[in-house]
C-alpha positions in Angstrom: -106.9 -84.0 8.0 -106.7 -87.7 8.5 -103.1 -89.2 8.9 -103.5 -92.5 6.9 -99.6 -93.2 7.9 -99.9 -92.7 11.5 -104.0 -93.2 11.9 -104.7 -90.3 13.6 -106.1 -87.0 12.8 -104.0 -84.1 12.5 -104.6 -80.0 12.7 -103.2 -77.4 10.3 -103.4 -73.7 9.3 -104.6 -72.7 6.1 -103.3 -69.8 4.3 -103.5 -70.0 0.5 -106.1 -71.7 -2.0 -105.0 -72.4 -5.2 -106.7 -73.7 -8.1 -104.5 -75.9 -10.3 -105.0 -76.9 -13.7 -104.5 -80.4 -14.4 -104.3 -82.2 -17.3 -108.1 -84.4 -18.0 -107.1 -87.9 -18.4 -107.2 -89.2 -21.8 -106.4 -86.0 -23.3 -103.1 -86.2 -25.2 -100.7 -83.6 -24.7 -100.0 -81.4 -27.4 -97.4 -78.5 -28.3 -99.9 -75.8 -28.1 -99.6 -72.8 -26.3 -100.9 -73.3 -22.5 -103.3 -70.5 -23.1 -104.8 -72.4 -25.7 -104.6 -75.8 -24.1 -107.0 -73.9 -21.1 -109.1 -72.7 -24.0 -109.8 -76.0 -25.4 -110.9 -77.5 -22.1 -107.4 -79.8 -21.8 -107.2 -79.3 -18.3 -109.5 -79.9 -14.8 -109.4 -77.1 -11.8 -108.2 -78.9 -8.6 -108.7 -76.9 -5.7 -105.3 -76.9 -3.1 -104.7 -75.4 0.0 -101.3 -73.9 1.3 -101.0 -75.1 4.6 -98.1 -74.4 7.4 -96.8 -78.0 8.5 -98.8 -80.2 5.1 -97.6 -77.7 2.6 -99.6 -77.9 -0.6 -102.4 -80.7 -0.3 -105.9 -81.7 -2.2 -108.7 -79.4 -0.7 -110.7 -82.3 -0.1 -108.2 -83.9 2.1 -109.2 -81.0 4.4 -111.8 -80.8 7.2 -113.3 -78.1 8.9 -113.6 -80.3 12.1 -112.7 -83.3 13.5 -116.4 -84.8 13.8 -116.8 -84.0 9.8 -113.9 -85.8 9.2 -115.0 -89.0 10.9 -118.7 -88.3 9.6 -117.0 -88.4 6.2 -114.9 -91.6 6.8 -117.8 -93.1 8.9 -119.6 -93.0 6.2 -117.3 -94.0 3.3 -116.6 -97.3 5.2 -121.1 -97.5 5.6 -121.2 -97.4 1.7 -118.7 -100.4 2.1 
């Protein structure tokens, strides 16, 4: 994962994936039932990770190496 605070990288363990719902934006909240909420499509997936030192973050903030890190960055900053 990329430190944004300290500009370095920085290594964790994984040991959960979750997968969140989230409300969609736009979608106004209602006093339905949650099951029915999930139903009607009110909510996203988000896909987390339990780590040991980050404790719950974004799967996409993670990395399965350094190098795709920086090729992921690298390349954000090409697309300017």
């Amino acid at each position: 994962m990329y430190n944004s605070m300290s500009l370095r990288f920085e290594k964790d363990v994984v040991y959960g994936v979750l997968f969140v719902p989230v409300p969609k934006e736009g979608v106004e909240s209602s006093e339905a039932e949650f099951a029915e909420k999930v139903r009607r499509g009110d909510f996203d997936v988000r896909e987390q990770c339990q780590t040991l030192q980050h404790q719950i973050v974004d799967a996409d903030l993670l990395f399965d190496s350094e190098e795709d890190c920086r090729k992921f960055y690298l390349g954000k900053i090409a697309e300017g």
